[in-house]
C-alpha positions, -999 to 999 in steps of 0.1 A, spaced: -470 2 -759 -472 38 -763 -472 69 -739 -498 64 -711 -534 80 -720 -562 86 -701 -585 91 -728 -566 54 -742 -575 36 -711 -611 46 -711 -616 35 -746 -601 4 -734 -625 -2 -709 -654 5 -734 -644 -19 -755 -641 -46 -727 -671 -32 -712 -689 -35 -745 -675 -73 -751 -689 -84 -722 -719 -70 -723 -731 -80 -759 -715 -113 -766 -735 -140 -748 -717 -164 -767 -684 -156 -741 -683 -190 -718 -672 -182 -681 -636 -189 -685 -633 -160 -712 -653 -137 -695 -632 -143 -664 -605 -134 -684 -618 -101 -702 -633 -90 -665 -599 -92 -650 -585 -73 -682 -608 -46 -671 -597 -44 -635 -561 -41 -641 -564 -15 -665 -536 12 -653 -553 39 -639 -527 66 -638 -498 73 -657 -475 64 -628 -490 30 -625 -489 26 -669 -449 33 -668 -446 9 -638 -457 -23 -659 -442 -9 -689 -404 -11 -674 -417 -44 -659 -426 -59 -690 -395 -44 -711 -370 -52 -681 -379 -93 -689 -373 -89 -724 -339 -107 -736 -317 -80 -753 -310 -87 -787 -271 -93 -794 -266 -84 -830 -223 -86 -829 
């Protein structure tokens, strides 16, 4: 994950946009999963950082001693 980007987010959502749109081969369950991709795309920074530290603060440290 890199430094939040508005520009980022809305190529994201293209993208998703896109897949859902052209793929009629998708079955419900996928598209259910690639919809709800697009609605909890961050939409500010703020929001970005918050599941950033969420997602780094359940990751295990490494003990390299």
């Amino acid at each position: 994950m890199g430094p939040y980007s508005e520009k980022k987010q809305w190529e994201r959502a293209g993208a998703i946009k896109r897949l859902l749109e052209n793929n009629p081969q998708l079955d419900d369950y996928m598209k259910s999963i690639w919809q709800r991709k697009l609605r909890e795309l961050a939409l500010s920074e703020d929001e970005y950082n918050l599941r950033v530290r969420e997602i780094f603060s359940r990751v295990k440290k490494w003990n390299y001693a």
